[in-house]
N, C-alpha and C positions, 0 to 999 in steps of 0.2 A: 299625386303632386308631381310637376315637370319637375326638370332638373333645373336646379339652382335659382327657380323661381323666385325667392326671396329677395337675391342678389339683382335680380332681372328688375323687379316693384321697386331696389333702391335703386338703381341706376334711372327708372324713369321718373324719378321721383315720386313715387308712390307708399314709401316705406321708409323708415327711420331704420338708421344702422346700428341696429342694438347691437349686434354682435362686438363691430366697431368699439363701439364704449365699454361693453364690457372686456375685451383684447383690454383696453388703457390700464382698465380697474384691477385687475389683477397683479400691476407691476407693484403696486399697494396694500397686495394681502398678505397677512403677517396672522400670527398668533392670537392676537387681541380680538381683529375681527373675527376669526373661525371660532372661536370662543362663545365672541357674541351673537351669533349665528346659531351655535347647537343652545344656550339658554334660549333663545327667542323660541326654538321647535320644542323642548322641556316642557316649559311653559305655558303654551298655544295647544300644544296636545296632552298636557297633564301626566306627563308619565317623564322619571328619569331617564330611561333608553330604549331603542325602540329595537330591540335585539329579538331575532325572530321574527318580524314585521316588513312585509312589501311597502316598499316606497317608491313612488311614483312620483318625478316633476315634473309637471308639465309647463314646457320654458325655461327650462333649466338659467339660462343668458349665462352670467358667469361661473354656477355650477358650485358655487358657495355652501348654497342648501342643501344641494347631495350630496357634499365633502360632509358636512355637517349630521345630516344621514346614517351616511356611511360608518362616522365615529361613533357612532351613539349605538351601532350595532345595527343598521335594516341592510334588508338588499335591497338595491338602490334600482330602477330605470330611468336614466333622464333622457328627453328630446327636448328638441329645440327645433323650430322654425330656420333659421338663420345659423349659415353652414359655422359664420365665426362665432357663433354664442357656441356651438357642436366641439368647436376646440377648444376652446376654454374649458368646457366638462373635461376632453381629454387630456388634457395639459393638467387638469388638476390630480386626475386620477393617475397618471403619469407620476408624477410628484410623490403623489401620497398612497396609493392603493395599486401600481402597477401590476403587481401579478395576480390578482384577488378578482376573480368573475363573481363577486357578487354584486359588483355596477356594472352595468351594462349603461351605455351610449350610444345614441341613435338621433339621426335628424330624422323630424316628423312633422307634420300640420294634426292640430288640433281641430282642424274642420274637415278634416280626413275620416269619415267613418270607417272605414275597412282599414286603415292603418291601426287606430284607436284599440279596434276590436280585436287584433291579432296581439296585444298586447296584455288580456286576461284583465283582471281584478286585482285588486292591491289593499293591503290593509289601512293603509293613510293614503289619499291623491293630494298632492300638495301644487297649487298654481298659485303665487303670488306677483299681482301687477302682473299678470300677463291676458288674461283672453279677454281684455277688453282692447285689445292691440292686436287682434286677429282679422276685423272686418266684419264679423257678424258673427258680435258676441254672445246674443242666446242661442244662437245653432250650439256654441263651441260651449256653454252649459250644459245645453242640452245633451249633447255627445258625453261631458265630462262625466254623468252622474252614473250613467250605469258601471262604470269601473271601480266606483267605489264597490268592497265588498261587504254584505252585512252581514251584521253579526249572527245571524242565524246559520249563513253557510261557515262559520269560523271555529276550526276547531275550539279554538282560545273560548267563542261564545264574545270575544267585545265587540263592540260596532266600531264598523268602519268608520273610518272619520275624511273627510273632506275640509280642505284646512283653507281658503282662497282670499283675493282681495282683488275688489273693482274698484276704480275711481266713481267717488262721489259726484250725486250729479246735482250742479249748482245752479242749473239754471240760465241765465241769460249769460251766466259768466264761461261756461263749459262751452258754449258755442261759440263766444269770440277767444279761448283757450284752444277748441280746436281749429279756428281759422290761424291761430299765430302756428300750431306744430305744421299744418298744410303747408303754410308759408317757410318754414323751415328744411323743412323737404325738398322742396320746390328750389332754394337759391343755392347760389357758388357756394364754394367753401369760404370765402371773405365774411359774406354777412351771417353765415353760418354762426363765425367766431363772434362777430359785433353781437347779434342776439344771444348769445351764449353769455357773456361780460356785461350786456341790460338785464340779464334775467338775474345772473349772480347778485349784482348791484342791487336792484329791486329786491330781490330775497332775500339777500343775507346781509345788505348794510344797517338797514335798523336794526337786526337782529345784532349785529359786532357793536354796534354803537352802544343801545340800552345794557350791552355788558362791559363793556367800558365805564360808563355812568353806574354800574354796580359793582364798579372794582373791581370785574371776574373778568377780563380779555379773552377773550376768543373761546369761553368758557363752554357755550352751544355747537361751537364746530367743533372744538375736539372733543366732545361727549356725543358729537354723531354717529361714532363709532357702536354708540349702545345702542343705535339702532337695527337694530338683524345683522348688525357687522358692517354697514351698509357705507356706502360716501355722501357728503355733501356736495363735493364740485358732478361727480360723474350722475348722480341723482339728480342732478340743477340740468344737467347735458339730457339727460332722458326726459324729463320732464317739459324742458323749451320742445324737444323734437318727438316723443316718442307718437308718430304715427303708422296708422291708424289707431283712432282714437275714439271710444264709445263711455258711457258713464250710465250708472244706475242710483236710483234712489237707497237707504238700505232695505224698506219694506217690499222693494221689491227683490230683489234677491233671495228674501226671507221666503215669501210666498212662493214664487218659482222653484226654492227646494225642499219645501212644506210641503207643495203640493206631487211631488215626487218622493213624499215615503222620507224626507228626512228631518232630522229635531235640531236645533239651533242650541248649540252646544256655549260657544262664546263669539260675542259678539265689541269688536274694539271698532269705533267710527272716528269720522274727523271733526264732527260737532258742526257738520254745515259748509268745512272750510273747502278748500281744494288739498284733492289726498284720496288718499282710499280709505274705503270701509272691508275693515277684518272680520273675516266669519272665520267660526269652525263650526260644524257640523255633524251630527252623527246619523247612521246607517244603521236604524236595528235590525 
Protein backbone atom coordinates (compact mmCIF):
# COMPACT_ATOMS: atom_id res chain seq x y z
CA UNK A 1 0.00 0.00 0.00
CA UNK A 2 1.61 3.71 -0.96
CA UNK A 3 1.56 6.04 1.66
CA UNK A 4 -1.44 7.85 2.38
CA UNK A 5 -3.23 6.40 -0.59
CA UNK A 6 -6.54 6.56 0.85
CA UNK A 7 -6.23 10.47 1.38
CA UNK A 8 -4.70 10.58 -2.23
CA UNK A 9 -8.45 8.40 -3.76
CA UNK A 10 -10.18 11.25 -1.64
CA UNK A 11 -8.63 14.15 -2.83
CA UNK A 12 -9.24 12.83 -6.45
CA UNK A 13 -12.39 12.12 -5.82
CA UNK A 14 -12.29 8.64 -5.96
CA UNK A 15 -13.15 7.89 -2.23
CA UNK A 16 -15.61 8.70 0.45
CA UNK A 17 -13.95 10.27 3.65
CA UNK A 18 -15.09 7.79 6.07
CA UNK A 19 -12.57 8.63 8.44
CA UNK A 20 -13.87 12.27 8.21
CA UNK A 21 -17.41 11.02 9.46
CA UNK A 22 -16.40 9.07 11.65
CA UNK A 23 -13.70 12.12 13.50
CA UNK A 24 -17.60 13.88 13.66
CA UNK A 25 -19.16 10.69 15.21
CA UNK A 26 -17.34 10.38 17.99
CA UNK A 27 -17.87 13.96 19.56
CA UNK A 28 -21.40 11.85 20.16
CA UNK A 29 -20.12 8.74 21.91
CA UNK A 30 -21.26 8.35 25.24
CA UNK A 31 -22.17 5.34 27.34
CA UNK A 32 -25.42 4.49 25.87
CA UNK A 33 -23.90 3.81 22.65
CA UNK A 34 -20.80 1.63 23.73
CA UNK A 35 -23.35 -0.37 25.62
CA UNK A 36 -25.19 -0.83 22.53
CA UNK A 37 -22.48 -1.85 20.62
CA UNK A 38 -21.06 -4.81 23.11
CA UNK A 39 -24.96 -6.23 23.32
CA UNK A 40 -25.11 -6.00 19.35
CA UNK A 41 -21.37 -8.35 19.43
CA UNK A 42 -23.24 -10.67 22.61
CA UNK A 43 -25.66 -11.38 20.76
CA UNK A 44 -24.33 -11.88 16.80
CA UNK A 45 -21.69 -14.09 18.39
CA UNK A 46 -23.77 -15.91 21.15
CA UNK A 47 -21.55 -15.67 23.93
CA UNK A 48 -21.65 -13.22 27.01
CA UNK A 49 -17.73 -12.11 26.74
CA UNK A 50 -15.35 -12.90 24.45
CA UNK A 51 -12.28 -13.01 27.22
CA UNK A 52 -9.46 -15.21 25.91
CA UNK A 53 -10.58 -14.54 22.23
CA UNK A 54 -8.55 -12.81 19.11
CA UNK A 55 -10.50 -10.14 17.57
CA UNK A 56 -9.88 -8.93 14.61
CA UNK A 57 -11.69 -5.59 12.84
CA UNK A 58 -11.34 -5.16 9.76
CA UNK A 59 -12.20 -1.38 9.11
CA UNK A 60 -12.38 -0.63 12.26
CA UNK A 61 -13.78 3.46 10.94
CA UNK A 62 -14.79 4.74 14.39
CA UNK A 63 -13.36 1.93 16.51
CA UNK A 64 -16.64 1.50 18.38
CA UNK A 65 -16.45 -2.27 18.00
CA UNK A 66 -13.00 -2.78 19.26
CA UNK A 67 -13.81 -0.53 22.32
CA UNK A 68 -16.61 -2.90 22.52
CA UNK A 69 -14.28 -5.86 22.16
CA UNK A 70 -11.93 -4.95 24.26
CA UNK A 71 -14.68 -4.62 27.16
CA UNK A 72 -16.11 -7.83 26.75
CA UNK A 73 -12.44 -9.14 27.37
CA UNK A 74 -10.71 -10.09 23.59
CA UNK A 75 -7.39 -8.92 22.38
CA UNK A 76 -8.39 -6.67 19.90
CA UNK A 77 -6.33 -5.88 16.35
CA UNK A 78 -7.96 -3.20 14.44
CA UNK A 79 -6.92 -1.54 10.87
CA UNK A 80 -8.39 0.60 9.00
CA UNK A 81 -7.97 1.77 5.36
CA UNK A 82 -8.09 5.50 5.99
CA UNK A 83 -5.27 7.19 8.26
CA UNK A 84 -8.56 9.28 10.12
CA UNK A 85 -10.72 6.15 10.68
CA UNK A 86 -6.65 4.94 12.33
CA UNK A 87 -7.22 7.73 14.95
CA UNK A 88 -10.32 7.33 15.96
CA UNK A 89 -9.31 3.60 17.12
CA UNK A 90 -6.47 5.60 18.72
CA UNK A 91 -8.32 8.26 20.44
CA UNK A 92 -10.59 5.71 21.79
CA UNK A 93 -7.97 3.45 23.03
CA UNK A 94 -6.27 6.60 24.48
CA UNK A 95 -9.55 7.23 26.50
CA UNK A 96 -10.27 3.94 27.65
CA UNK A 97 -7.35 1.29 27.36
CA UNK A 98 -4.31 3.49 27.24
CA UNK A 99 -1.68 1.34 28.78
CA UNK A 100 -3.17 -2.13 27.90
CA UNK A 101 -1.19 -3.84 24.65
CA UNK A 102 -3.89 -6.05 24.12
CA UNK A 103 -5.27 -3.63 21.26
CA UNK A 104 -3.08 -3.15 18.89
CA UNK A 105 -3.76 -0.45 15.96
CA UNK A 106 -2.60 -0.41 12.62
CA UNK A 107 -3.66 1.20 9.22
CA UNK A 108 -3.93 -1.50 6.62
CA UNK A 109 -5.72 -2.51 3.11
CA UNK A 110 -7.81 -5.42 3.09
CA UNK A 111 -6.67 -6.09 -0.51
CA UNK A 112 -3.30 -6.33 0.86
CA UNK A 113 -2.51 -10.04 0.82
CA UNK A 114 0.93 -9.88 2.57
CA UNK A 115 -0.33 -7.25 5.05
CA UNK A 116 -3.28 -9.53 5.85
CA UNK A 117 -1.20 -12.51 6.30
CA UNK A 118 1.46 -11.06 8.70
CA UNK A 119 -1.47 -10.59 10.83
CA UNK A 120 -2.07 -14.57 11.89
CA UNK A 121 -5.52 -16.00 12.60
CA UNK A 122 -8.17 -14.78 15.09
CA UNK A 123 -10.80 -16.45 16.90
CA UNK A 124 -13.68 -13.93 15.65
CA UNK A 125 -12.95 -11.68 12.16
CA UNK A 126 -15.23 -9.16 12.46
CA UNK A 127 -15.92 -6.65 9.19
CA UNK A 128 -19.10 -4.83 9.26
CA UNK A 129 -20.21 -2.40 6.27
CA UNK A 130 -16.92 -2.37 5.22
CA UNK A 131 -15.29 -4.59 2.20
CA UNK A 132 -17.88 -3.77 -0.01
CA UNK A 133 -16.09 -0.21 0.05
CA UNK A 134 -12.81 -1.57 -0.85
CA UNK A 135 -13.03 -1.73 -4.76
CA UNK A 136 -13.06 -5.35 -5.25
CA UNK A 137 -14.99 -6.99 -2.89
CA UNK A 138 -14.60 -10.66 -3.56
CA UNK A 139 -10.73 -10.28 -3.74
CA UNK A 140 -11.14 -8.66 -0.03
CA UNK A 141 -13.56 -12.01 0.81
CA UNK A 142 -11.50 -14.00 -0.48
CA UNK A 143 -8.40 -12.58 1.46
CA UNK A 144 -10.62 -12.28 4.58
CA UNK A 145 -11.56 -16.12 4.97
CA UNK A 146 -8.41 -17.65 5.70
CA UNK A 147 -7.87 -15.60 8.99
CA UNK A 148 -10.56 -16.91 10.41
CA UNK A 149 -9.25 -19.65 12.77
CA UNK A 150 -11.09 -23.18 12.99
CA UNK A 151 -11.96 -24.84 15.39
CA UNK A 152 -9.89 -27.69 14.92
CA UNK A 153 -6.57 -25.63 15.23
CA UNK A 154 -8.24 -23.99 18.69
CA UNK A 155 -7.19 -25.00 21.84
CA UNK A 156 -10.78 -24.06 23.16
CA UNK A 157 -11.90 -26.79 20.06
CA UNK A 158 -14.85 -23.69 19.06
CA UNK A 159 -14.99 -22.60 15.54
CA UNK A 160 -14.10 -19.64 14.47
CA UNK A 161 -16.53 -17.27 13.56
CA UNK A 162 -16.63 -14.69 10.84
CA UNK A 163 -19.14 -12.15 11.81
CA UNK A 164 -19.73 -9.50 8.34
CA UNK A 165 -22.21 -7.44 6.54
CA UNK A 166 -22.46 -6.38 2.78
CA UNK A 167 -24.88 -4.15 1.21
CA UNK A 168 -27.80 -5.68 -0.32
CA UNK A 169 -28.08 -5.90 -3.90
CA UNK A 170 -31.37 -4.33 -5.22
CA UNK A 171 -30.87 -4.29 -8.50
CA UNK A 172 -31.73 -1.48 -10.76
CA UNK A 173 -31.78 0.54 -7.70
CA UNK A 174 -28.02 -0.31 -6.39
CA UNK A 175 -26.79 1.13 -9.63
CA UNK A 176 -28.55 4.55 -9.77
CA UNK A 177 -27.52 4.32 -5.64
CA UNK A 178 -24.03 4.00 -6.84
CA UNK A 179 -24.09 6.72 -9.41
CA UNK A 180 -25.60 9.28 -6.59
CA UNK A 181 -22.36 8.17 -4.03
CA UNK A 182 -20.01 8.73 -7.48
CA UNK A 183 -21.57 11.91 -7.76
CA UNK A 184 -20.95 12.63 -4.13
CA UNK A 185 -17.40 12.35 -4.35
CA UNK A 186 -16.92 13.90 -7.28
CA UNK A 187 -18.64 17.62 -5.96
CA UNK A 188 -17.57 20.80 -3.77
CA UNK A 189 -18.27 20.68 -0.34
CA UNK A 190 -21.56 22.94 -1.08
CA UNK A 191 -23.54 20.19 -2.76
CA UNK A 192 -21.95 17.87 -0.69
CA UNK A 193 -24.10 19.46 2.18
CA UNK A 194 -27.40 19.96 -0.14
CA UNK A 195 -27.23 16.13 -0.84
CA UNK A 196 -26.73 15.34 2.55
CA UNK A 197 -30.15 17.43 3.88
CA UNK A 198 -32.21 15.59 0.35
CA UNK A 199 -31.02 12.39 1.58
CA UNK A 200 -31.99 13.15 5.49
CA UNK A 201 -35.32 14.66 4.23
CA UNK A 202 -36.12 11.60 1.96
CA UNK A 203 -35.09 9.26 4.72
CA UNK A 204 -36.10 10.26 7.76
CA UNK A 205 -39.25 12.79 7.25
CA UNK A 206 -41.76 10.11 6.62
CA UNK A 207 -40.21 8.16 9.16
CA UNK A 208 -40.58 11.73 11.92
CA UNK A 209 -43.89 12.19 10.46
CA UNK A 210 -45.87 8.66 10.83
CA UNK A 211 -44.36 9.05 14.50
CA UNK A 212 -45.82 12.05 15.09
CA UNK A 213 -49.23 10.76 13.68
CA UNK A 214 -48.67 7.87 16.43
CA UNK A 215 -47.99 10.18 19.14
CA UNK A 216 -44.31 8.83 19.61
CA UNK A 217 -42.06 12.15 18.07
CA UNK A 218 -38.95 11.35 17.17
CA UNK A 219 -39.43 7.97 18.63
CA UNK A 220 -37.18 6.03 15.60
CA UNK A 221 -34.34 8.58 15.85
CA UNK A 222 -33.70 8.40 19.41
CA UNK A 223 -34.10 4.48 19.43
CA UNK A 224 -31.27 4.60 16.75
CA UNK A 225 -29.07 4.31 19.19
CA UNK A 226 -30.23 0.50 19.62
CA UNK A 227 -28.66 0.08 16.60
CA UNK A 228 -24.81 -1.23 17.20
CA UNK A 229 -24.75 2.19 19.11
CA UNK A 230 -24.78 3.52 15.68
CA UNK A 231 -26.02 7.28 14.33
CA UNK A 232 -28.89 8.27 12.19
CA UNK A 233 -27.43 11.72 10.90
CA UNK A 234 -23.59 10.30 10.47
CA UNK A 235 -25.10 6.82 8.97
CA UNK A 236 -27.45 9.15 6.37
CA UNK A 237 -23.53 10.95 5.57
CA UNK A 238 -22.08 7.33 4.93
CA UNK A 239 -24.69 6.21 3.02
CA UNK A 240 -25.40 9.37 0.55
CA UNK A 241 -21.33 9.11 0.08
CA UNK A 242 -19.75 6.14 1.10
CA UNK A 243 -17.75 5.10 -2.05
CA UNK A 244 -16.64 2.88 -3.50
CA UNK A 245 -19.40 1.01 -3.61
CA UNK A 246 -20.30 -2.92 -4.45
CA UNK A 247 -23.51 -5.14 -3.30
CA UNK A 248 -24.32 -8.80 -3.20
CA UNK A 249 -27.31 -10.77 -3.21
CA UNK A 250 -27.44 -12.83 0.29
CA UNK A 251 -27.21 -16.46 -1.54
CA UNK A 252 -24.44 -15.31 -2.75
CA UNK A 253 -22.25 -14.59 0.14
CA UNK A 254 -23.78 -17.82 1.42
CA UNK A 255 -22.27 -19.83 -1.23
CA UNK A 256 -18.90 -17.95 -1.66
CA UNK A 257 -18.27 -19.00 2.15
CA UNK A 258 -19.99 -22.45 1.94
CA UNK A 259 -17.91 -23.18 -0.62
CA UNK A 260 -14.73 -22.29 1.56
CA UNK A 261 -15.32 -24.87 4.44
CA UNK A 262 -17.69 -22.53 6.25
CA UNK A 263 -21.44 -23.04 8.03
CA UNK A 264 -23.82 -20.11 8.14
CA UNK A 265 -24.24 -19.58 11.79
CA UNK A 266 -26.81 -16.43 11.62
CA UNK A 267 -28.19 -14.84 9.18
CA UNK A 268 -30.10 -11.06 9.72
CA UNK A 269 -31.12 -9.44 5.89
CA UNK A 270 -32.89 -6.24 5.01
CA UNK A 271 -35.98 -7.99 3.33
CA UNK A 272 -34.97 -6.64 -0.26
CA UNK A 273 -34.60 -2.96 1.02
CA UNK A 274 -31.52 -0.90 0.79
CA UNK A 275 -29.13 -1.98 3.84
CA UNK A 276 -26.92 -4.71 4.45
CA UNK A 277 -27.32 -8.24 4.88
CA UNK A 278 -25.78 -9.68 8.42
CA UNK A 279 -24.04 -12.99 8.41
CA UNK A 280 -22.07 -14.77 11.01
CA UNK A 281 -20.46 -17.66 10.10
CA UNK A 282 -18.60 -20.54 11.51
CA UNK A 283 -15.01 -22.19 10.98
CA UNK A 284 -15.07 -25.90 12.04
Amino acid sequence: MSENSAENEIKSGDRFAFGENWSDFLRSLNEERIGEAEKDLKMNLERENLNGKRFLDIGSGSGIHSLAAMRLGAEVVSFDYDTKSVACALELKRRYFADDDRWRITEGNALDAEFLASLGTFDIVYSWGVLHHTGDMYKALALVAPLVAGGGGQKSGENGKLFLSIYNDQGIKSKIWRVVKRAYVKSPAPIKKLMIALALAGFWCPIILLDFLRLKPFERWKNYVKSRGMSPYYDVVDWIGGYPFEVAKPEEIFYFFRDRGFVLRRLFTCAGKMGCNQFVFDKP
